[in-house]
MDTraj code that builds the backbone (N, CA, C; nanometers):
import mdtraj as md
import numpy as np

residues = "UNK UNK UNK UNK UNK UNK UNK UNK UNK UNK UNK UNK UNK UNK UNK UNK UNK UNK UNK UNK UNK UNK UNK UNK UNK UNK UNK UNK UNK UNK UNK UNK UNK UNK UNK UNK UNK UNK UNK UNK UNK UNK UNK UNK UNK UNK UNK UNK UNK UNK UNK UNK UNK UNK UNK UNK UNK UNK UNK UNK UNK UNK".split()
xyz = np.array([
    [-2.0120, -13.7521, -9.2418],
    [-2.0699, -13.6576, -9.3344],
    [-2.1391, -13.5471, -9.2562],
    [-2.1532, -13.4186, -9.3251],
    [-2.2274, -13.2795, -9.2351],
    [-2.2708, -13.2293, -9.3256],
    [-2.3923, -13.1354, -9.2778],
    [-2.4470, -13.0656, -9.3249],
    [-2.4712, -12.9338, -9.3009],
    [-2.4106, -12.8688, -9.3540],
    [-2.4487, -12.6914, -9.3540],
    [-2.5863, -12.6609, -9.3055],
    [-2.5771, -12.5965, -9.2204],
    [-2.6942, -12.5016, -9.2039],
    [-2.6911, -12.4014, -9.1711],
    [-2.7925, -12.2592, -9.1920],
    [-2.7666, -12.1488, -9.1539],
    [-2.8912, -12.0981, -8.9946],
    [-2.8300, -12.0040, -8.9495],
    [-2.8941, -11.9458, -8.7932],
    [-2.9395, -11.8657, -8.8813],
    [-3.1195, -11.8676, -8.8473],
    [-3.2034, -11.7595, -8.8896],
    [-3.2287, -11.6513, -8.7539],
    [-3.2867, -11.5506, -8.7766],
    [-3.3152, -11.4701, -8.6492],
    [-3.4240, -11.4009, -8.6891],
    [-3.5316, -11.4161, -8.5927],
    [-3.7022, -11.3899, -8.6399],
    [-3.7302, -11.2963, -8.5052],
    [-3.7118, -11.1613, -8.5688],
    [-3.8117, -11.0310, -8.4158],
    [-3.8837, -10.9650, -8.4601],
    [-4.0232, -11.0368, -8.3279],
    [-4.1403, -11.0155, -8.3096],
    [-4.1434, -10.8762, -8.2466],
    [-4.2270, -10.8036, -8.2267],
    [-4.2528, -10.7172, -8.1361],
    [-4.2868, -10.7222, -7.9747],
    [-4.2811, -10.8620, -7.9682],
    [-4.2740, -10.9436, -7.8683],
    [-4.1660, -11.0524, -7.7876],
    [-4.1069, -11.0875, -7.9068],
    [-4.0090, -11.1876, -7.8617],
    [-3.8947, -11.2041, -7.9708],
    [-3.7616, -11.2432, -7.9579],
    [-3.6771, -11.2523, -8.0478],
    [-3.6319, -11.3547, -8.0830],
    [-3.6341, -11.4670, -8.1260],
    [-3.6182, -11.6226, -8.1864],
    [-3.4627, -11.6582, -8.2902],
    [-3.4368, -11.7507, -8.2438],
    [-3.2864, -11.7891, -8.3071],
    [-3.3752, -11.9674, -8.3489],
    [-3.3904, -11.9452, -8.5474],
    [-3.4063, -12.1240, -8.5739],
    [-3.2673, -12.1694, -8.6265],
    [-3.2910, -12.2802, -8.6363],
    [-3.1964, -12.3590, -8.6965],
    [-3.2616, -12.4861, -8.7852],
    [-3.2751, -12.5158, -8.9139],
    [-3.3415, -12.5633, -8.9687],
    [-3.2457, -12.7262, -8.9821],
    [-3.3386, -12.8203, -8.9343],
    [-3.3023, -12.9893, -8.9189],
    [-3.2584, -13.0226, -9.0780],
    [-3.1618, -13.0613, -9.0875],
    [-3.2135, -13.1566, -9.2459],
    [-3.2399, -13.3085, -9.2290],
    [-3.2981, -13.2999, -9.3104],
    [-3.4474, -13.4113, -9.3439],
    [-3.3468, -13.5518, -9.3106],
    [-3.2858, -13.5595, -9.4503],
    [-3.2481, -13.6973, -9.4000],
    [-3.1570, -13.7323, -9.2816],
    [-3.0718, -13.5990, -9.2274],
    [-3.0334, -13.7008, -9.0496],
    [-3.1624, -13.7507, -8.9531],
    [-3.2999, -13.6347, -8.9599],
    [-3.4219, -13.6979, -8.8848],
    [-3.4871, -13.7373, -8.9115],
    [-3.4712, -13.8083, -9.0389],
    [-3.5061, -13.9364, -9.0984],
    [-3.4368, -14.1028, -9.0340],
    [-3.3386, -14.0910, -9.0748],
    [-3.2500, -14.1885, -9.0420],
    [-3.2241, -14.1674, -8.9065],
    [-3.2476, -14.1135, -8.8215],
    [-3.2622, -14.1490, -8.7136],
    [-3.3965, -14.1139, -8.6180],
    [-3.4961, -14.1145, -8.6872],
    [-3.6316, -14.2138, -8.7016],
    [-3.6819, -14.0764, -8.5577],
    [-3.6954, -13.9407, -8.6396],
    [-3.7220, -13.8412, -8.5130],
    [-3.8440, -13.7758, -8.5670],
    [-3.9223, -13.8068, -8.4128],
    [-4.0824, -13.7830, -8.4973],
    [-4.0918, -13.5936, -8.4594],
    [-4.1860, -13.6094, -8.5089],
    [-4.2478, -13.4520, -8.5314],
    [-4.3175, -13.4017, -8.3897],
    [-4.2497, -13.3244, -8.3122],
    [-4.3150, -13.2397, -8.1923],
    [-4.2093, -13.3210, -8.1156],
    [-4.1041, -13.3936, -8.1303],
    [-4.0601, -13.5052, -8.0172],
    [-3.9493, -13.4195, -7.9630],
    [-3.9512, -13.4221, -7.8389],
    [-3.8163, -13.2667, -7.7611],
    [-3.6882, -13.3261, -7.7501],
    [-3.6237, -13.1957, -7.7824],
    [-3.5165, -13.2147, -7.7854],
    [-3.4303, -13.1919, -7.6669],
    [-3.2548, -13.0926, -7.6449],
    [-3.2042, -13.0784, -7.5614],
    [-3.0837, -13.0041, -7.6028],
    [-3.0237, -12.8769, -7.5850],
    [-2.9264, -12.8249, -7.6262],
    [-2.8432, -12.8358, -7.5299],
    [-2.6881, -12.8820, -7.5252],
    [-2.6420, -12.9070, -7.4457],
    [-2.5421, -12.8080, -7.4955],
    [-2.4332, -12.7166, -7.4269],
    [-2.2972, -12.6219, -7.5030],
    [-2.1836, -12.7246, -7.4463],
    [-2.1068, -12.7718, -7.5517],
    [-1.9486, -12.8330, -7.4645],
    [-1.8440, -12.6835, -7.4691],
    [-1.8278, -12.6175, -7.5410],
    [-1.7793, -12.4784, -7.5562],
    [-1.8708, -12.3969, -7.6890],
    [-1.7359, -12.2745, -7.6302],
    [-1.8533, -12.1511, -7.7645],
    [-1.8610, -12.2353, -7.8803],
    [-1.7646, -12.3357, -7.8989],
    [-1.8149, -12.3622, -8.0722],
    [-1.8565, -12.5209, -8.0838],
    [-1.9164, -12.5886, -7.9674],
    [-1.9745, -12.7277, -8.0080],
    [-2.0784, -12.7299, -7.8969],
    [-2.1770, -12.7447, -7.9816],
    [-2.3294, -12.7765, -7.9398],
    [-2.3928, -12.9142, -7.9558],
    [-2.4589, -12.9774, -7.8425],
    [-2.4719, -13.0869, -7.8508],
    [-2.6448, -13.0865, -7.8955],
    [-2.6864, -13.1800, -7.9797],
    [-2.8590, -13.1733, -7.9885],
    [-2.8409, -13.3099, -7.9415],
    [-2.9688, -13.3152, -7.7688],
    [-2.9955, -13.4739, -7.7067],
    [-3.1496, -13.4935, -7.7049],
    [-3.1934, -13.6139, -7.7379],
    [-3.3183, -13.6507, -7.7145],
    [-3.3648, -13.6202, -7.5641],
    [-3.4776, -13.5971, -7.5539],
    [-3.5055, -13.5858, -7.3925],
    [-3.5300, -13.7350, -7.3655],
    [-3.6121, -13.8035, -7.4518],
    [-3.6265, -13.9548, -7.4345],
    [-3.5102, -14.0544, -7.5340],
    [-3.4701, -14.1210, -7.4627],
    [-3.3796, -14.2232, -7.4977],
    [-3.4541, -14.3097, -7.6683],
    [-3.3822, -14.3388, -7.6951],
    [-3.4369, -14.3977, -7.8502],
    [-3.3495, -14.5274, -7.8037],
    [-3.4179, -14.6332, -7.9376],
    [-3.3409, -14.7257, -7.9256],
    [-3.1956, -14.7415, -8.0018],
    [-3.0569, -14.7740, -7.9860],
    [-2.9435, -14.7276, -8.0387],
    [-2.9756, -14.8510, -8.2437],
    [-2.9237, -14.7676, -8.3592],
    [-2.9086, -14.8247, -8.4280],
    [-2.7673, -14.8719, -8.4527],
    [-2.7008, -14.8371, -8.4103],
    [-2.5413, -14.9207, -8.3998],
    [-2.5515, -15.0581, -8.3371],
    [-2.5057, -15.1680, -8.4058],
    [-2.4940, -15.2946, -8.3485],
    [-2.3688, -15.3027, -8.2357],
    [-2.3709, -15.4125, -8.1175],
    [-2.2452, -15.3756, -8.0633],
    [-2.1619, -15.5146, -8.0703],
])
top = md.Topology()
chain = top.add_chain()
for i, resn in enumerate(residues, 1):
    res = top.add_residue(resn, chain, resSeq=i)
    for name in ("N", "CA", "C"):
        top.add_atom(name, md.element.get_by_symbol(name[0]), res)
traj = md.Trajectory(xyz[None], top)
C-alpha cells in the first residue's frame, strides 16, 4: 500500500526548504518517535530511500 504525498517549498529570505509531510499511520506502525533522525539515501532520480540513523527493532518475524 502507498501513500501520496506532495513536495512543499518554503523561501525564507534566508534559506530555501523542500518538506515532505510523513503520514501518520506508516510512523505509527512503525513505532517512529518525534525528533528521532532520519537518512535520505538517492538509488536514482526517481527512488529515494528514508533510513533510520538508529537501527529499530525489525517487526517482521523470520
Amino acid at each position: 500500500m502507498g501513500y501520496k504525498v506532495k513536495m512543499q517549498k518554503v523561501e525564507r529570505p534566508t534559506n530555501k526548504s523542500f518538506y515532505i509531510n510523513f503520514p501518520a499511520p506508516i510512523a505509527e506502525s512503525c513505532e517512529i518517535a518525534k525528533g528521532e533522525e532520519m537518512e535520505w539515501l538517492i538509488q536514482d532520480r526517481n527512488t529515494f530511500v528514508l533510513k533510520r540513523k538508529k537501527k529499530a527493532k525489525s517487526f517482521v518475524k523470520s
